[in-house]
N, C-alpha and C positions, 0 to 999 in steps of 0.2 A: 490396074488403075488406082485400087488403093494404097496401094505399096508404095506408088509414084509418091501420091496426095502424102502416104507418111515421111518418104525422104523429101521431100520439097519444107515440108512443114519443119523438118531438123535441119538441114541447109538453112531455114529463114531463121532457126532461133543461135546456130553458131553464128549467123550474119550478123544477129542483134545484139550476141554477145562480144562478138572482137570490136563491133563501135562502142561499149561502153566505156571511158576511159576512167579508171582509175583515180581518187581524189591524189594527192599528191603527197609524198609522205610528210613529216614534220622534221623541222633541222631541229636533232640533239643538239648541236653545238654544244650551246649552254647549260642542255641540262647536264652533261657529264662535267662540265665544266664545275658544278656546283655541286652535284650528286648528293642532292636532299636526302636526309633519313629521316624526318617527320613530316607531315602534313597535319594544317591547320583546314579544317572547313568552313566556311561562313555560310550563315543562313541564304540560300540562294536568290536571285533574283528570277521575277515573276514575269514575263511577257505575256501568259496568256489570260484569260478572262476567271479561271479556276481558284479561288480565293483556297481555298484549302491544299492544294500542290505544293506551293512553299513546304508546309508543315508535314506531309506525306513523304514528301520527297528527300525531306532529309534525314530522315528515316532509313534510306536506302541507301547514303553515298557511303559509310564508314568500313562496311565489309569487304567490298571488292577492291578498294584502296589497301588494305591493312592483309588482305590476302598477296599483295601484291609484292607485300615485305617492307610495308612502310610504317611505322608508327602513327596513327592517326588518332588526334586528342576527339576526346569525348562530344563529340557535338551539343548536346544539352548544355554541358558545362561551358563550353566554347558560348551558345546564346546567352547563357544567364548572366556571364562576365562584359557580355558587351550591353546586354539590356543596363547593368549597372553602371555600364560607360555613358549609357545614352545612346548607342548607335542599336536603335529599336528596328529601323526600316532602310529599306534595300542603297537606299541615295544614303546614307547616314554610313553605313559600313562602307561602301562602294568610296565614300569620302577619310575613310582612315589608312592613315599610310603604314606598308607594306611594315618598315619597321617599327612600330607601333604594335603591331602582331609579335613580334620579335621579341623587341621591351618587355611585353604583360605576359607572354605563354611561352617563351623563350622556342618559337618554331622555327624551321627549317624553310620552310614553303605555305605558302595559301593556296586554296582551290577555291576561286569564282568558278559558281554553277550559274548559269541561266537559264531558266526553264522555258525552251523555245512550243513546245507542245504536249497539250495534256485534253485528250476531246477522245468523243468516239462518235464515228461516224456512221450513221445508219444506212445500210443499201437495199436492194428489197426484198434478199433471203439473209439476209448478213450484217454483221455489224462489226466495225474493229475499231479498237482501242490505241490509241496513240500515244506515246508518248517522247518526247524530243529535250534533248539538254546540250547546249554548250558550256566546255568545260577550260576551263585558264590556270594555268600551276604558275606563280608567280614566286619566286626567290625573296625571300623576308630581310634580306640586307640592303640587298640592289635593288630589289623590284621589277630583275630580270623576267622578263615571260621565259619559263624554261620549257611550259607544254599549251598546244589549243586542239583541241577535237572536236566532233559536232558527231553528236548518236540521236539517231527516230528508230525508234521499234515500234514497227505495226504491228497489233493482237489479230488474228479474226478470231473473233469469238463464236462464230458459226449460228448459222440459221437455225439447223437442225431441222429433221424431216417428218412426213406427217401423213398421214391419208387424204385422202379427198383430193390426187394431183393437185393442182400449181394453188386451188384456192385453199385445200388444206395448209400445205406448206406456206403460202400469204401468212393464213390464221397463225399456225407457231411462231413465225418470224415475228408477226406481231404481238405475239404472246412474249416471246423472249426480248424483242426489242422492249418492251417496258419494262419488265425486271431487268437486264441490262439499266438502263434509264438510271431505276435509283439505286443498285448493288452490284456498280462498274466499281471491280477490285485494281485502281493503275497500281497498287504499290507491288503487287508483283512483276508488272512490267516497266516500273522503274529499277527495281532490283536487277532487271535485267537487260538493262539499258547501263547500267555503271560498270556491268559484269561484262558489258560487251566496249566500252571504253576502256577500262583500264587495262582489259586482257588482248585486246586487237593487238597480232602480233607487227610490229612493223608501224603501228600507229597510238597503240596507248604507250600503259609505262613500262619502259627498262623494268627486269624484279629490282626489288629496293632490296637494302644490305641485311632485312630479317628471312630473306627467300633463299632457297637451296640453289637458285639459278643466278642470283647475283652477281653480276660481273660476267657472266656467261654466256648470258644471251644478247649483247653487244652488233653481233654481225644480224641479226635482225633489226636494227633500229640504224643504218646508216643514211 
């Protein structure tokens, strides 16, 4: 009988699995068309209620780009030239044109971040950490979209266990749920949310022309 109960339970989760479909891949078209070798970042825009992610998060985007084999200009440097432009805030940059970027930093492409999520959510042994970004590569001559993706990385940060059954383990959760509270680390699960955009094979980037696979890996991105 439990043997049953186990293969019924794998039958339900191959059943769950073949309905899930798939996002849809992204047309290169364009981007081969144009085959960027720099990226420009802009300071991201904010959707959620988290005043500090902008500034956290951009911290995270330059590495998994630039491993990717792209050239990608200094982000500080990048905000300090635009604070001096006057494009201080999200509607301000959002309003300067693609070749304008071009002009002042002589780039190849821009990266619009959107920061769709940044929270952690509490359950009642558990707690996980979210973090969510939409991503846009824009062509700095045309103002071709050449890339868009969308990454959530769920954390669980874990309950962790306790004596005293279920009211022990209550007490820890809620032990840990507070310190979680004020010393939720997202910028490592932003780091790894960009690592999971730009490297998804078939959905982030082509290697750019500073990567040993450039040009190579082609037949995954049709």
């Amino acid at each position: 009988m439990k043997h049953a109960s186990l293969v019924l339970a794998a039958a339900s989760l191959l059943l769950l699995s073949a309905c899930i479909t798939p996002p849809p891949k992204p047309d290169y078209t364009k981007f081969f068309d144009h085959q960027p070798r720099s990226i420009l970042v802009v300071p991201p825009a904010n959707k959620t209620t988290a005043v500090d992610a902008p500034a956290v998060f951009l911290t995270t985007v330059s590495a998994a780009f630039a491993e990717r084999g792209y050239y990608v200009f200094p982000v500080f440097l990048v905000q300090a030239i635009l604070t001096d432009l006057g494009a201080t805030d999200e509607g301000a940059i959002a309003a300067v044109p693609p070749d304008k970027f071009k002009e002042v930093f002589g780039t190849d492409s821009i990266l619009y971040v959107t920061i769709t999520d940044w929270t952690t959510s509490y359950i009642v042994l558990a707690s996980n950490i979210i973090v969510g970004a939409e991503y846009r590569l824009v062509e700095a001559t045309t103002g071709d979209v050449l890339w868009t993706h969308k990454e959530r990385v769920v954390h669980d940060s874990g309950g962790g266990g306790g004596g005293g059954g279920l009211i022990g383990a209550l007490v820890v959760a809620a032990v840990n749920a507070a310190i979680t509270a004020t010393t939720v680390q997202y910028r490592p699960i932003a780091i790894q949310a960009n690592n999971f955009a730009a490297n998804r094979s078939g959905y982030g980037l082509p290697a750019g022309p500073y990567h040993p696979e450039f040009q190579k890996d082609r037949e995954h991105y049709k």
